[in-house]
C-alpha positions as CSV (number, residue, x, y, z in Angstrom):
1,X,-10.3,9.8,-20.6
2,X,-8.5,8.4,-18.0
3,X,-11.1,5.1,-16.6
4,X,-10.5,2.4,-18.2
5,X,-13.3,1.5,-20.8
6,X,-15.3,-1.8,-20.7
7,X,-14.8,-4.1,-24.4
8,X,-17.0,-7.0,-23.1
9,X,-20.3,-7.4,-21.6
10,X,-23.4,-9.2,-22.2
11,X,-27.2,-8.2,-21.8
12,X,-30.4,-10.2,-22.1
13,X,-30.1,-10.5,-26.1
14,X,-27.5,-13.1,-25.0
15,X,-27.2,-15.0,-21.8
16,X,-27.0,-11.7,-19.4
17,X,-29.3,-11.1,-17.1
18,X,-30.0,-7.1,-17.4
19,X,-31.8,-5.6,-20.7
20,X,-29.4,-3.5,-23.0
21,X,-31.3,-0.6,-21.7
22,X,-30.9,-1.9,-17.8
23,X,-27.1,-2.6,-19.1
24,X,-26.4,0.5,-20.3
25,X,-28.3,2.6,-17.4
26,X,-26.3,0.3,-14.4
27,X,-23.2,1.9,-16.7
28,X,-23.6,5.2,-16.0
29,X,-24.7,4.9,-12.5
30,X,-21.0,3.5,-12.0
31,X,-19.4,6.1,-13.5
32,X,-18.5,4.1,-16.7
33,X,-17.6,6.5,-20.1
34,X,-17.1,3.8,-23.1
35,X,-18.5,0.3,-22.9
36,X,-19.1,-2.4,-25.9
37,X,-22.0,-4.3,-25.7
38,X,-20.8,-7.7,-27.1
39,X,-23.2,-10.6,-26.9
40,X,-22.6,-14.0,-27.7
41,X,-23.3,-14.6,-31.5
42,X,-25.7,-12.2,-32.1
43,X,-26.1,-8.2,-32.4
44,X,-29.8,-8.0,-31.8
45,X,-29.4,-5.4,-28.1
46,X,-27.4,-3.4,-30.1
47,X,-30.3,-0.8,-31.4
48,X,-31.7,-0.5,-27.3
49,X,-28.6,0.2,-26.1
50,X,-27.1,2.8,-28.7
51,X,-30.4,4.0,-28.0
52,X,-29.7,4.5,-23.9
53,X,-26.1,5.5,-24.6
54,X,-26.6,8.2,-26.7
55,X,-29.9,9.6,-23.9
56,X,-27.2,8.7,-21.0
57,X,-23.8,10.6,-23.1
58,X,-22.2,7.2,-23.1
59,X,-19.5,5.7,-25.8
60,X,-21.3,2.5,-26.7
61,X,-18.9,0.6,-28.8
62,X,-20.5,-1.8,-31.3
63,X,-19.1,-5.6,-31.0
64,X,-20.1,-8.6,-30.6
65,X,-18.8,-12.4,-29.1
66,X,-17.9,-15.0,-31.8
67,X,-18.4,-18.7,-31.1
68,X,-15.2,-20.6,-32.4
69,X,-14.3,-24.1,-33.0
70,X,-10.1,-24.3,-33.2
71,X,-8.7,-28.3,-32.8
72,X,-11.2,-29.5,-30.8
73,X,-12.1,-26.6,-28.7
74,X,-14.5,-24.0,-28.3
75,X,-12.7,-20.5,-28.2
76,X,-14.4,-16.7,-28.4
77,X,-13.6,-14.0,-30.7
78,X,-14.5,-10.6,-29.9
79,X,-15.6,-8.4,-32.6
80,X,-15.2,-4.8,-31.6
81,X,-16.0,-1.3,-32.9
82,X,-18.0,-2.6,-35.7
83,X,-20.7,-2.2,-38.3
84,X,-23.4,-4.3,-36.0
85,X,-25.9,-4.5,-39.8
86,X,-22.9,-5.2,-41.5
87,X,-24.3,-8.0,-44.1
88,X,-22.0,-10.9,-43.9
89,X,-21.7,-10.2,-40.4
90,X,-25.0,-11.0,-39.6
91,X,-25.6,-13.8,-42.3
92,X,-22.5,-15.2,-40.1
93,X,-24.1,-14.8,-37.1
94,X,-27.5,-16.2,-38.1
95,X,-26.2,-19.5,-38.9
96,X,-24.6,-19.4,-35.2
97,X,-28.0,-18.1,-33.7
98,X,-29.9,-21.0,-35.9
99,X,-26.8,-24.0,-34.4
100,X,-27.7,-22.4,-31.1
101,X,-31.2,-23.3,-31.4
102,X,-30.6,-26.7,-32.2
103,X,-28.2,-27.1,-29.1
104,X,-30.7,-25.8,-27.4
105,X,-33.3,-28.2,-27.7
106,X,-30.5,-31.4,-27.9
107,X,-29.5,-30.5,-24.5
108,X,-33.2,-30.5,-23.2
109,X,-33.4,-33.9,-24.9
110,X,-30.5,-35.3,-23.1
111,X,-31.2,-33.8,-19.7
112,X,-35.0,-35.5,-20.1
113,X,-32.9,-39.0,-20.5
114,X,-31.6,-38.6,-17.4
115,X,-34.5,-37.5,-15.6
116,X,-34.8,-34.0,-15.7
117,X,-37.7,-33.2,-18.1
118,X,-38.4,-29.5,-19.1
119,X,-35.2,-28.1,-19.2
120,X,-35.2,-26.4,-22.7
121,X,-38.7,-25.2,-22.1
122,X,-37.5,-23.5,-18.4
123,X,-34.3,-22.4,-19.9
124,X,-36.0,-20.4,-22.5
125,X,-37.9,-18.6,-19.6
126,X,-34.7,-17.8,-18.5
127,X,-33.9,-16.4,-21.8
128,X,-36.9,-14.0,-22.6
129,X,-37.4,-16.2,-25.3
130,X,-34.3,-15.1,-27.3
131,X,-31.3,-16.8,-27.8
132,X,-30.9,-19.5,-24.9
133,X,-27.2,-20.7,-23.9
134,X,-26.3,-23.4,-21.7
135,X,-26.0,-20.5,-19.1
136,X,-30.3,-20.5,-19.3
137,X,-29.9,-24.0,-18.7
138,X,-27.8,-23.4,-15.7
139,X,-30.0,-20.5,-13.8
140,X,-33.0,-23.4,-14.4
141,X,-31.6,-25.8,-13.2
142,X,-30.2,-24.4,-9.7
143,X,-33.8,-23.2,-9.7
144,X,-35.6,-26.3,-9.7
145,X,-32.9,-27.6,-6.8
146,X,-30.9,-29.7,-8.8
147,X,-27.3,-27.8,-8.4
148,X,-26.6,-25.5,-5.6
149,X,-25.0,-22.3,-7.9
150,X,-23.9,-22.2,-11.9
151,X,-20.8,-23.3,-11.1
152,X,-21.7,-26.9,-9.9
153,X,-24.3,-27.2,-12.9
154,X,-22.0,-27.1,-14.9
155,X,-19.5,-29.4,-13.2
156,X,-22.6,-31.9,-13.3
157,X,-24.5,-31.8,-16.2
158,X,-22.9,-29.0,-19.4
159,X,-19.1,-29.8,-19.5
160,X,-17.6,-32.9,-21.3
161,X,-18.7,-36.1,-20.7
162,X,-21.7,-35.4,-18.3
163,X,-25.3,-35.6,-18.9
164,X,-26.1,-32.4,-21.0
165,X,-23.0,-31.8,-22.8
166,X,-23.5,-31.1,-26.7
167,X,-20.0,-30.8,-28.7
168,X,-20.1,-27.5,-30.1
169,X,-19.7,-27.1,-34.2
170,X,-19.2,-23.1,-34.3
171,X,-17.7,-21.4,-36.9
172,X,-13.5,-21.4,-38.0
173,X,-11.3,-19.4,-36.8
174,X,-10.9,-17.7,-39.9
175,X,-14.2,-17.0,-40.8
176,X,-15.2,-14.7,-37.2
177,X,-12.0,-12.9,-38.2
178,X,-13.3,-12.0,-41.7
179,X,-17.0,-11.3,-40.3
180,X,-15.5,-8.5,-37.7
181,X,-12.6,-7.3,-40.7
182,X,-15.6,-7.1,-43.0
183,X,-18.1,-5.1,-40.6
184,X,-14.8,-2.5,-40.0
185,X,-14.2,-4.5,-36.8
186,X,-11.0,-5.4,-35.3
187,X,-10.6,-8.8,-33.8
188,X,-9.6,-10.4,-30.6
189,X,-9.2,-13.7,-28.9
190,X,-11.4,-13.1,-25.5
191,X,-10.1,-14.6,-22.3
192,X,-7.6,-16.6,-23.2
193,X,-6.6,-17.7,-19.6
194,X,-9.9,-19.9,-19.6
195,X,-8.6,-21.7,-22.6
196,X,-6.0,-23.6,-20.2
197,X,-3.9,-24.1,-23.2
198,X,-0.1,-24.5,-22.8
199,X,2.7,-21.7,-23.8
200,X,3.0,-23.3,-27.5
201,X,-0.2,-23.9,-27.8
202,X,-1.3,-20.6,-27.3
203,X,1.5,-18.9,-29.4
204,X,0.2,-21.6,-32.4
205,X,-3.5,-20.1,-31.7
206,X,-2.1,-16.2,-31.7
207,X,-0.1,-17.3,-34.9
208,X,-3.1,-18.6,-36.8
209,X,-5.1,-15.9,-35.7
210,X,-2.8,-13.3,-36.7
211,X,-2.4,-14.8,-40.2
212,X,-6.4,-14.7,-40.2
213,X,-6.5,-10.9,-39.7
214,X,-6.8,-10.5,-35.5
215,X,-4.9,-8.1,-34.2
216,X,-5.6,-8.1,-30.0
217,X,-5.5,-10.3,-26.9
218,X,-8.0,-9.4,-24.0
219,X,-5.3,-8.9,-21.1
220,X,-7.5,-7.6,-18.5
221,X,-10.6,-9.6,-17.8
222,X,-13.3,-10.4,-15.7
223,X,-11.5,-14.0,-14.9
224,X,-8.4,-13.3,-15.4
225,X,-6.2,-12.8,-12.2
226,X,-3.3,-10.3,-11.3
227,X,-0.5,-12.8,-12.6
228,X,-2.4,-13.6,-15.8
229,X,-3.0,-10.0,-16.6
230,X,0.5,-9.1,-16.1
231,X,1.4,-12.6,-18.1
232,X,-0.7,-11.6,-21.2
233,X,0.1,-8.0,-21.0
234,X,3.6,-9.1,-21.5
235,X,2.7,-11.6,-24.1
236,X,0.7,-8.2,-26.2
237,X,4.5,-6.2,-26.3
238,X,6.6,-9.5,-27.0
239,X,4.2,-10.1,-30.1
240,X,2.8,-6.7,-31.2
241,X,-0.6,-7.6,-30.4
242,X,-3.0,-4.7,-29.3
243,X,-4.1,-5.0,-25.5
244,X,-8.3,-5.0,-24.5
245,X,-9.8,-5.4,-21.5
246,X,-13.2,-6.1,-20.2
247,X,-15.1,-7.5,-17.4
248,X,-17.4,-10.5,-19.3
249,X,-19.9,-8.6,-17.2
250,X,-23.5,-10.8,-17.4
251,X,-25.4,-9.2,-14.6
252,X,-24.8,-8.0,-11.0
253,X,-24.6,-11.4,-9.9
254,X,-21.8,-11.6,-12.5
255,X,-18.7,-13.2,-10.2
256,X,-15.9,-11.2,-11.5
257,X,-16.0,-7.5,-12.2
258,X,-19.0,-5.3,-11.8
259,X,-18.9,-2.2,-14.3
260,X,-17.0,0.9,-13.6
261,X,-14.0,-1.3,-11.6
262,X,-11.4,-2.7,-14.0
263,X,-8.1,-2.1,-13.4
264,X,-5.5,-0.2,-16.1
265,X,-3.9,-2.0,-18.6
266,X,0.0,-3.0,-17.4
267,X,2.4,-0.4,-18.4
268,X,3.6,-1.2,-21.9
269,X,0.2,-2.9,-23.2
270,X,-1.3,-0.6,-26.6
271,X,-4.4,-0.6,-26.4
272,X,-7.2,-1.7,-28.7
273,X,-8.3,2.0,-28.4
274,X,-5.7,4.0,-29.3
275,X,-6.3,4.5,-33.0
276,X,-9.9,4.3,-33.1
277,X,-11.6,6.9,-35.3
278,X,-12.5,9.2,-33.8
279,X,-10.3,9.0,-31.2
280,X,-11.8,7.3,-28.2
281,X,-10.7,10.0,-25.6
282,X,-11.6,12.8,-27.6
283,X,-15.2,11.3,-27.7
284,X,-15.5,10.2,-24.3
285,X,-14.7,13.8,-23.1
286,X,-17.5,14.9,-25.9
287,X,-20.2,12.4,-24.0
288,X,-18.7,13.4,-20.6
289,X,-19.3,16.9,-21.3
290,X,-23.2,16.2,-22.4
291,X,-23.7,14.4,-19.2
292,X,-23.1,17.2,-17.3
293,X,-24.9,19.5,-19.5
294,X,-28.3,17.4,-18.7
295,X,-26.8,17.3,-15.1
């Protein structure tokens, strides 16, 4: 195995815009071997796109997105290579599914005080009627004129202190890493560069993390720049941390990485991968060589 594999992406059980199926199929047309399908609090695409993988002779990895609240702020834990029907895991995730909903349906309310009636019902059609993010909220509302792109929606209207901003009550810290530990999962902190958070915060983050079970840091990333993936790359082999990388892909309007183009993990970095069972090259040349057998 020698592309990089993909450890974060979203489909339309989450806030993506492509089905698992669609997902998975868009995969293989770039060329991509192993890819995790790892929605936002919620496992429910798994089933349609082990389904596609395994027709395609594609690695699907199991994992999922975590919503976290950690002193004051909303981080995510990836879950990956994990038992998606693992019990507790998705008793976990239902309560997160079930806070969702109810965010959901407070940030319609507030949006309607400030003149903009409708919103939860048209962000749910941006859904599919599953689990609606403020990202359904977003495509709605540059669709009924009142932002020009995602970005400036939620500038305007999502983030602190403006209109539609709920505070987010997610779970702890240590109870996502026990979730992915319990499912067979190993844990780490997505994205960290979006965080903004200083050096010593972030070591006090990786420190509580590690003490909770995580074990990895997502170096390369959809929004993380060169700089940042060489700064957290650096930051895995100072602290022992496994390295992961994927592109946060949400559909091909996605505005960082489109499947199949992530660059390598900086020299140094051990990846998340390495001593996976079964060993993930050994299985990616097994799906490589199906591929070509229905070739």
């Amino acid at each position: 195995m020698t592309q990089t594999p993909d450890l974060h992406t979203h489909s339309t059980a989450s806030d993506g815009t492509l089905t698992p199926d669609a997902l998975i199929r868009r995969a293989a047309r770039a060329g991509v071997e192993v890819i995790a399908l790892t929605d936002h609090d919620t496992t429910a695409g798994w089933a349609e796109a082990e389904a596609a993988a395994h027709e395609l002779g594609i690695r699907l990895i199991a994992g999922v997105e975590i919503s976290v609240s950690w002193r004051g702020r909303t981080l995510h834990i990836l879950g990956l290579n994990l038992d998606p029907r693992e019990p507790q895991l998705c008793a976990g995730l239902s309560e997160l599914v079930d806070y969702r909903d109810w965010r959901a349906e407070e940030i319609g309310r507030r949006l309607a005080k400030q003149g903009i009636p409708g919103a939860y019902e048209g962000a749910k059609t941006f859904s599919n009627g599953r689990l609606i993010g403020r990202t359904h909220f977003a495509r709605y509302l540059v669709a009924q004129g009142h932002a020009r792109d995602l970005r400036d929606v939620f500038n305007r209207f999502l983030v602190s202190g403006k209109p539609g901003h709920v505070s987010g009550e997610w779970t702890s810290l240590e109870s996502a890493t026990r979730w992915i530990r319990g499912a067979g999962g190993r844990a780490v902190i997505a994205h960290p560069a979006r965080y903004k958070l200083t050096r010593s915060r972030l070591l006090t983050l990786i420190g509580e993390f590690r003490e909770c079970g995580g074990v990895g840091l997502e170096v390369v990333s959809g929004s993380h720049g060169r700089d940042e993936v060489l700064t957290f790359g650096a930051l895995t082999r100072e602290l022992g941390l496994y390295a992961s990388a994927g592109s946060d892909f949400h559909g091909p309007d996605n505005p960082w990485f489109d499947l199949g183009r992530l660059p390598a993990l900086p020299a140094g970095c051990v990846p998340i991968w390495e001593h996976w069972h079964p060993p993930l090259a050994e299985d990616a040349d097994r799906a490589r060589t199906r591929r070509l057998a229905r070739a």
